[in-house]
Structures are given as structure tokens and as C-alpha cells.
C-alpha positions in Angstrom: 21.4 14.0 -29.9 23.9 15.2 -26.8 21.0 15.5 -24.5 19.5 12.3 -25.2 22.6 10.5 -24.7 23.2 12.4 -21.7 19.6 11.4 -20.5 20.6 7.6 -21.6 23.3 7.7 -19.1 21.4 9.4 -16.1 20.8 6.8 -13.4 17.1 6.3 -12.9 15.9 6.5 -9.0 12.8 4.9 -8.0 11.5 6.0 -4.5 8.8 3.7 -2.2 6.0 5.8 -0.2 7.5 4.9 2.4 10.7 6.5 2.0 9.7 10.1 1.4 12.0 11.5 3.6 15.0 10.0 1.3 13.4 11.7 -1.9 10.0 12.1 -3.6 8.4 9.0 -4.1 7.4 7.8 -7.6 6.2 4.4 -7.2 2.6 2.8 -6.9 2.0 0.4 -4.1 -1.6 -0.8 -3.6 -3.4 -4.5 -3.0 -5.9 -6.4 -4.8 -8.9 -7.4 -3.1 -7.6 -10.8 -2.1 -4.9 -8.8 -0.5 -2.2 -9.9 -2.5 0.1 -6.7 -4.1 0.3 -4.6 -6.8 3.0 -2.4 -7.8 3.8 -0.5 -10.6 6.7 2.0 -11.6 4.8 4.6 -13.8 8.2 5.8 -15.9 9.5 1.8 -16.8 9.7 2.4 -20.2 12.5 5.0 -19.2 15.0 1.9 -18.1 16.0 0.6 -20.5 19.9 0.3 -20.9 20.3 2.6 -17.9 21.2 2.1 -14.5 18.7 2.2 -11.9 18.1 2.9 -8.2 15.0 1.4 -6.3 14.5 2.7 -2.6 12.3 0.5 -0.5 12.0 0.3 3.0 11.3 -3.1 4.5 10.3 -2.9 7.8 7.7 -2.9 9.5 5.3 -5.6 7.9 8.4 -6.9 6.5 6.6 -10.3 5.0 4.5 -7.5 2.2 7.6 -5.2 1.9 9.7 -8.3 1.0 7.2 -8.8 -1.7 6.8 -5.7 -3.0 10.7 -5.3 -3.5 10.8 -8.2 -5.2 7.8 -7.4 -7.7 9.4 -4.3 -8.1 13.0 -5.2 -9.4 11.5 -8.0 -11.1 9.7 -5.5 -13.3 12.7 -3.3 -13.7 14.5 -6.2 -14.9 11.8 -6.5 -17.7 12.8 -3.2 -18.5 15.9 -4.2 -19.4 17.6 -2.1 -17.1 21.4 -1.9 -17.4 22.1 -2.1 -13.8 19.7 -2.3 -10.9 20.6 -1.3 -7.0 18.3 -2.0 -4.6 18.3 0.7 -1.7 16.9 -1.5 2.0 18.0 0.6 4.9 17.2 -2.5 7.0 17.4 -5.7 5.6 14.7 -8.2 7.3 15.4 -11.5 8.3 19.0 -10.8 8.6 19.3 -12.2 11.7 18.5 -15.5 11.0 22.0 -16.7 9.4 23.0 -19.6 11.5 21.0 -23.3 12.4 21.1 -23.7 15.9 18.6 -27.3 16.2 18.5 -29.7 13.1 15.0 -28.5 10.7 15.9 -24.8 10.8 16.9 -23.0 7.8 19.4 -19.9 7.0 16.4 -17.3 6.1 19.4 -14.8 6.0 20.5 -16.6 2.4 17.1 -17.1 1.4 15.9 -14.1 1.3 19.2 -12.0 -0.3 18.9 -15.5 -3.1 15.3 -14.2 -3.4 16.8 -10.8 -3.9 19.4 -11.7 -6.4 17.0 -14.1 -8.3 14.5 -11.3 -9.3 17.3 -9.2 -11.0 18.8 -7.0 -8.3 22.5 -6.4 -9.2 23.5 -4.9 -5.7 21.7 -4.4 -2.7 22.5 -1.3 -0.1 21.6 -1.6 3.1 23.3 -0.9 6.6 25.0 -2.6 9.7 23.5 -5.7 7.6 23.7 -8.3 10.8 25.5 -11.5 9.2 27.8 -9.2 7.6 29.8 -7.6 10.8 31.8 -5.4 8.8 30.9 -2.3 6.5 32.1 -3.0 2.8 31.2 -4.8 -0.2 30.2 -8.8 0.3 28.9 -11.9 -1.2 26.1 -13.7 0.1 23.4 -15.4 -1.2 24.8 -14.9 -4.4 23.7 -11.3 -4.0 26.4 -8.3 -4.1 25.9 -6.5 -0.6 26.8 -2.9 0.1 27.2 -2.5 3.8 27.0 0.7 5.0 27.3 1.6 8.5 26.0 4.4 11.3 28.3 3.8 13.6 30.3 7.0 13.4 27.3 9.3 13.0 25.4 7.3 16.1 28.7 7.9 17.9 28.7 11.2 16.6 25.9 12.4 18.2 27.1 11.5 21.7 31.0 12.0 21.3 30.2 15.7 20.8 29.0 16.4 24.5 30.8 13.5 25.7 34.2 13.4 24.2 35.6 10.7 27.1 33.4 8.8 27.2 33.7 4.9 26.7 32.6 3.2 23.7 31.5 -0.3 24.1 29.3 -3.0 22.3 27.3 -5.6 24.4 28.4 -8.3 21.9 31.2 -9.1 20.1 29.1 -9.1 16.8 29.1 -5.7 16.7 32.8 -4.9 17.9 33.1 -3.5 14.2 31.4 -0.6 15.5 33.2 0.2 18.1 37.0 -1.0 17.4 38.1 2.5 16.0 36.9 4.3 18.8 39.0 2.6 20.8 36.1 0.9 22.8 35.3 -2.4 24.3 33.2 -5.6 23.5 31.1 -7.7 25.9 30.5 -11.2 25.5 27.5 -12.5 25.4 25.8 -16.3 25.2 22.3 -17.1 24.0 20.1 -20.1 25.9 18.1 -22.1 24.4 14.5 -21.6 23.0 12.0 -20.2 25.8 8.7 -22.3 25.4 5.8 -20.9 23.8 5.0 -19.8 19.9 7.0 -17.2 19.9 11.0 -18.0 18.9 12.8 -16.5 21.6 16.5 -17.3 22.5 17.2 -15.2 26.0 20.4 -13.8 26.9 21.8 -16.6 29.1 25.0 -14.4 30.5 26.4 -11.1 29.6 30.1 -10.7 30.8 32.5 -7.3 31.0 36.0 -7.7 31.7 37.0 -4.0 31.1 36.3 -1.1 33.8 33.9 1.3 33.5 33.9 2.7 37.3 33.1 6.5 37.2 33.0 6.5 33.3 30.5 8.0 30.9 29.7 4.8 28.5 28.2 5.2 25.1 27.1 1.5 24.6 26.1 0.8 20.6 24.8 -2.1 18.4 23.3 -2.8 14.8 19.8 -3.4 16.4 17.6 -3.3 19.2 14.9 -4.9 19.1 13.2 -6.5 22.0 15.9 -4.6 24.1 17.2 -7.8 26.4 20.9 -7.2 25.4 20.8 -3.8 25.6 19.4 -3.8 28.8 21.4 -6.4 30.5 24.5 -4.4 29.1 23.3 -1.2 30.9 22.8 -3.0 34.2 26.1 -4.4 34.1 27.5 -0.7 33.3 25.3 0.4 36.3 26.8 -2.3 38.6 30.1 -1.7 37.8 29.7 1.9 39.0 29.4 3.8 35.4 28.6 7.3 35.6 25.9 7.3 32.8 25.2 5.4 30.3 23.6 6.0 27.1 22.4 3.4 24.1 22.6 4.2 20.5 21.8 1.7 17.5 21.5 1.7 13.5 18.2 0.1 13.3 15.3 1.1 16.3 12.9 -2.6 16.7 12.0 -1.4 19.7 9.7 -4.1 20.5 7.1 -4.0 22.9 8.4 -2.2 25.6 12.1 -2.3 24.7 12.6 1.8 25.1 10.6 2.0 28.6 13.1 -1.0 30.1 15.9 0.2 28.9 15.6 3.6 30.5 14.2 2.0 33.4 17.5 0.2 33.7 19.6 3.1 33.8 20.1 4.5 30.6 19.2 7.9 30.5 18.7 8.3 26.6 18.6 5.6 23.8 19.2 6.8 20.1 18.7 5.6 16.6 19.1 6.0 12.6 16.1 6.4 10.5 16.8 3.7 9.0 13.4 2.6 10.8 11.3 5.9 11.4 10.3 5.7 15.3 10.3 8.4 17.5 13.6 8.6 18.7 14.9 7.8 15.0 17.7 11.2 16.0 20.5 10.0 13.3 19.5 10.8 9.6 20.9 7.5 6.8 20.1 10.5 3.8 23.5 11.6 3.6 25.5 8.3 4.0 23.4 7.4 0.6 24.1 10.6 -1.1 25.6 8.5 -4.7 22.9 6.1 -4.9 20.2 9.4 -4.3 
């Protein structure tokens, strides 16, 4: 009788194929021939009244992950699960959380309302982008986790480099550097460049601190196509920086985002795994060590 109670109160943890460096996976992920998706979680029947961890990556293909985590909770809230926490090292479509021209729409709340409608209870992700802050939040109507890589990405400079500068090029992500005693750019968007895909291009990029004969360890949540990034390392270069390396949470790294970012100047970018690419030099697996 002790063990089976003691079984009843074991948190469950599912794990994605996609996620196999975080544990062993245990789900199945497949299609139908129409293409549509098919999941299934083999040990369901073990949910019931217990708490349960589902680990899912979401990017890249983001549009069939999205789907798939939602299939997935929605099936361990038929279960009957007691609690279910949804593990999403990068959240998708997070950056989408304000309506700049009249027709847009807030994808960010859309998709965490998704989320929350299928059964999730809390979702864990990190350096969630319309968050700003590490700590627990509301949004969507879904419980948010924020977790954040900024001390290990610092980390793994600030141990060869202990004076160097910390800065962010934006002020969204001055969270991440505020402890470290670093520096914020500010930065404005312009308007939509033409064409089918929704760009808005960095429009300025201002520094009003000195970085003259520094080594500066610039950092931020994401980089995707790189244009922030590398406008903040020219500026760096310009104002007579020593070095300057790049490090952010989740690696994009669109196109050619890591060639023009070194080509500016930087002589090394780093990121978490929270995307696996190869220069993914930060490991997430210990900051999730209670939900794993």
C-alpha cells in the first residue's frame, strides 16, 4: 500500500523527441497521411490524480510543434491529471505582443490562451519576450514560469573576462543585465519594409555610456535575424571598444545572422540550448532540474 501511494504522488514527466538531451523521450509524434498530427503518450493511464511534466520543444517548425503541445496536454487533461506543467524552452510567437497598425492581433495572448485552454496549469519557458523579467506571471490567462540564462550566458564570458562591460542593445532586455551592473541601449523600430515578409528594421540604435578601450559582453533574449545585435556591435566598434562578444538565451539565427554579426566585429556569439544550433554553448538542463 506505501509504495503505491508513494507512486500516486511521483510527478509524471513526459519528454518530446526532440528534447532528448533534457531526458529520455517517451512520447510518440508522427502524421497522418494528410499531414495533419498524431500524438500519443504511451503511459496515460498512469496520470491520473498526479502531477505531470510535459517537455516539448517548439521551435523550429513552430506552427506543427504548437500543435502537437496542444494535442498533447489536451490528452493529459483527459487523463485527469492533477496538475499539468508544460516545459517550452522557447515559447514561439512571443514576440508578437503589441498592435502597431489597426487589423493586427496580439499572437503573444493567443497562443499562451490556446495553451491554457487545452489544460495546461503552468507553463516554463525562458527569457519569455513580453514578460521582461524572470518570475512567475499572468498572461493569457495562463500561469508563466520565466526562467532566465542570463547569469549562465554571462557566466561563460565573465570567467575570462571579469571587467568587462555588460550591456543590452535594448532596453527590453535591461533585466538581463541590471545586476551586472551593465548598460542599456535604446533602440526604435521603423515601419514595415515592403514585401511579404513582416519586417520592422532597426531605425536607430543609440549608446550614451562609454565603452572606449573596454571589453563588452553585449546580451539579449533572442537573436534572430541578427539586425540589433549587429548594429549594437558596430556602435561598440565605433566607440573604440576593445572586443566585443554577443551572447543570447534563444539562437534564431536567421539566414545569415551569425556570419554578419562576426563580420561586424564580434569575435564570438553564444547561446542556450534552448534552440539546439551549433553554437548552442550554454546548457537550460540544470536551470530545470525540479521540473526534470
Amino acid at each position: 500500500m506505501q509504495k503505491e501511494e508513494e507512486k500516486a504522488g511521483k510527478p509524471l514527466v513526459f519528454i518530446s523527441g526532440d528534447c532528448g538531451d533534457l531526458g529520455t523521450p517517451n512520447i510518440e509524434l508522427k502524421n497522418f497521411p494528410d499531414g495533419e498530427k498524431y500524438v500519443r503518450l504511451p503511459i496515460l493511464s498512469q496520470c491520473e490524480g498526479r502531477e505531470v511534466t510535459l517537455v516539448h520543444r517548439c521551435y523550429p517548425e513552430q506552427d506543427k510543434s504548437i500543435i502537437q503541445l496542444l494535442l498533447m496536454i489536451a490528452a493529459l487533461k483527459s487523463s485527469k491529471a492533477k496538475k499539468i506543467i508544460a516545459v517550452v524552452p522557447y515559447l514561439p510567437y512571443a514576440r508578437q505582443d503589441k498592435i502597431w497598425k489597426e487589423g493586427e492581433t496580439k499572437s503573444s495572448e493567443t497562443i499562451c490562451s490556446l495553451i491554457k485552454g487545452a489544460g495546461c496549469d503552468l507553463l516554463v519557458t525562458f527569457d519569455c519576450h513580453f514578460i521582461k523579467r524572470e518570475g512567475t506571471v499572468h498572461y493569457g490567462g495562463l500561469a508563466i514560469e520565466n526562467l532566465t540564462m542570463k547569469d549562465a550566458l554571462l557566466g561563460h564570458y565573465l570567467k575570462n573576462m571579469p571587467q568587462a562591460l555588460v550591456a543590452a542593445p535594448d532596453k527590453g532586455a535591461n533585466y538581463m543585465v541590471v545586476m551586472h551592473g551593465g548598460q542599456s541601449m535604446k533602440k526604435v523600430r521603423g515601419e514595415y519594409s515592403e514585401g511579404s515578409t513582416a519586417v520592422r528594421p532597426v531605425e536607430s540604435l543609440e549608446m550614451e555610456f562609454d565603452v572606449g578601450g573596454k571589453d563588452v559582453i553585449l546580451i539579449d533574449d533572442m537573436i534572430a535575424g541578427g539586425g540589433t545585435m549587429i548594429r549594437a556591435i558596430k556602435e561598440c566598434r565605433k566607440k573604440g571598444a576593445k572586443s566585443v562578444v554577443c551572447c543570447a538565451t534563444h539562437g534564431l539565427l536567421l539566414g545569415s545572422a551569425l556570419a554578419d554579426m562576426l563580420g561586424a566585429g564580434a569575435s564570438e556569439v553564444a547561446v542556450s540550448d534552448t534552440i539546439l544550433t551549433s553554437i548552442s554553448k550554454v546548457p537550460i538542463k540544470a536551470a530545470l532540474g525540479k521540473f526534470l
